[in-house]
C-alpha positions, 0 to 999 in steps of 0.5 A: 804466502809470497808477497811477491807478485809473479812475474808478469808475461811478454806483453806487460813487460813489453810497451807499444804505441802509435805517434801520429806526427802532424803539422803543416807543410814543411814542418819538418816532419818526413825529416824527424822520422827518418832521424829517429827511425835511423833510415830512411823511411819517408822521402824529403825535399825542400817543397812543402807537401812532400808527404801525400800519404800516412806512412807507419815508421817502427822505432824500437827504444828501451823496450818500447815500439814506437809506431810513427805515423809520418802523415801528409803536411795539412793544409787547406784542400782544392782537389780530391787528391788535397782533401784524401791528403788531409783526410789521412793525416787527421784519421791518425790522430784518431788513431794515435795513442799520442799526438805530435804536433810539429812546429817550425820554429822560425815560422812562428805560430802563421794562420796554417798552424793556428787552424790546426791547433783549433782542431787538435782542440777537439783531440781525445788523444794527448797532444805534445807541442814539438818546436822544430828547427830550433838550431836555426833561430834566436833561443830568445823567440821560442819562449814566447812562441810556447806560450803563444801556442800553450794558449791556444791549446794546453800541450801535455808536453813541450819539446824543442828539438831539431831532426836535421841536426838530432838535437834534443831527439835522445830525450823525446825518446825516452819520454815517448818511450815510457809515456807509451801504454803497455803491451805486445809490439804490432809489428816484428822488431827488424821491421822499419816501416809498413811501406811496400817495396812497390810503394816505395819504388814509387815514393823513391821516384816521386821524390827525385821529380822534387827534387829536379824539376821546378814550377807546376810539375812536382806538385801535378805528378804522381807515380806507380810501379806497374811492375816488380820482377824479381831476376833470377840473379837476385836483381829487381826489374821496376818498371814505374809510370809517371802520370803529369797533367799537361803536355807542358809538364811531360816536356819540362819532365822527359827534358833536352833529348830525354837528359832530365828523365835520365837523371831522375831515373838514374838517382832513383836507381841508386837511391833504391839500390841502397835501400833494397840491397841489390841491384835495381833495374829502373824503367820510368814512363811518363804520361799525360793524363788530364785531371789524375788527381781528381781520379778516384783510380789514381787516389788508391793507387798512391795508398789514400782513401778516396773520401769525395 
């Protein structure tokens, strides 16, 4: 008899997992997905809480899939729509076969990030400590802060990387790669995300209104696309509606004889235009909606479990 073992089919030559990508707000994190997925799959701006519900990005690399779940920056909840947020980032470390953790590094270890790492403690998944932005401080301060952290929780792995620039992000890779368990992928290989184009739409214009407006609006808006109609000339009508809380918010939003809805809605065209391949018509409607983001209806339409 052979002693050599027969060769073992797809799914013992195939390896899968899920990441859960957690932190703070402004951690980084949307930005180290898109980085690693070569696309964009979550949007990013400057503002903390970005990110308002778990998006699963799919990262094929040596054999291994990589589902990356970019989850909402956590942070301590006011309104129904903060505690679904945060909510939905720790059900995927449930979730995970692997946690990460994301740091930024100029911050340093603040009181938001020990609170998370006091939770993380209770973690059965194992956690590696990611130590963000790292190309924008002294090298002299991360030593310490990795101690300071390993402390307070013993990370199974510490990576200094930094997704703007793609610094140290070959490596991760590669570790995630062989650390993932054996088995068949979850998702087809060409797939880049679980995000509907619908959501997307939405997510798209969301991140615009970030980007352009200022003071209470970006955090008091929220988007939907009421409609999708594909054309008959291969284009796509959308048709989203922004949700505000008061009249004030609508005004700075819509803008001097409609300029800032405008803009918003022609970056968001284009933006989408890019993503989807063909030609977008965008129509964008805003409207004032007191307390949406205590509404239960509003809460499942952006793709979170309303939990109370």
């Amino acid at each position: 008899m052979s002693d050599i073992p027969e060769s073992g089919g797809p799914e013992e030559q195939t390896r899968c997992g899920i990441i859960a990508v957690v932190g703070a707000p402004n951690a980084g994190k949307s930005t180290l997905v898109n980085r690693l997925t070569g696309s964009k799959v979550s949007i990013v701006s400057p503002k903390p809480q970005t990110t308002r519900f778990r998006i699963r990005a799919v990262v094929m690399h040596k054999g291994a899939q990589l589902v990356l779940a970019d989850t909402p920056g956590i942070f301590s909840p006011r309104r129904r729509l903060d505690r679904a947020m945060v909510a939905a980032a720790w059900e995927s470390t449930q979730d995970a076969d692997l946690a990460l953790l994301v740091v930024d590094a100029r911050a340093g270890l603040t009181e938001a990030l020990q609170s998370i790492v006091s939770v993380l403690k209770r973690s059965k998944v194992p956690v590696w400590l990611v130590l963000n932005k790292t190309d924008l401080i002294d090298t002299k301060r991360l030593l310490p802060l990795t101690a300071a952290l390993n402390e307070q929780l013993s990370f199974a792995e510490t990576l200094m990387i930094s997704a703007e620039t793609g610094d140290g992000l070959e490596r991760m890779l590669d570790m995630l790669a062989s650390h993932v368990p054996q088995g068949p992928y979850l998702f087809p290989e060409d797939d880049l995300s679980d995000l509907p184009d619908r959501m997307l739409a939405a997510e798209i214009v969301r991140e615009q209104i970030l980007r352009q407006t200022h003071e209470e609006v970006p955090h008091h808006a929220t988007v939907e696309t009421e409609q999708w109609e594909e054309r008959r000339d291969g284009s796509v009508r959308i048709d989203c509606t922004i949700y505000v809380g008061r009249a004030s918010q609508k005004a700075i939003l819509i803008g001097d004889k409609g300029a800032k809805i405008k803009e918003i809605g022609r970056r968001a065209r284009t933006e989408l235009e890019a993503l989807l391949e063909r030609r977008v018509h965008l129509f964008l409607n805003v409207k004032e909606r007191s307390g949406w983001d205590e509404e239960r209806a509003r809460i499942r339409a952006i793709g979170l479990e309303d939990i109370g």
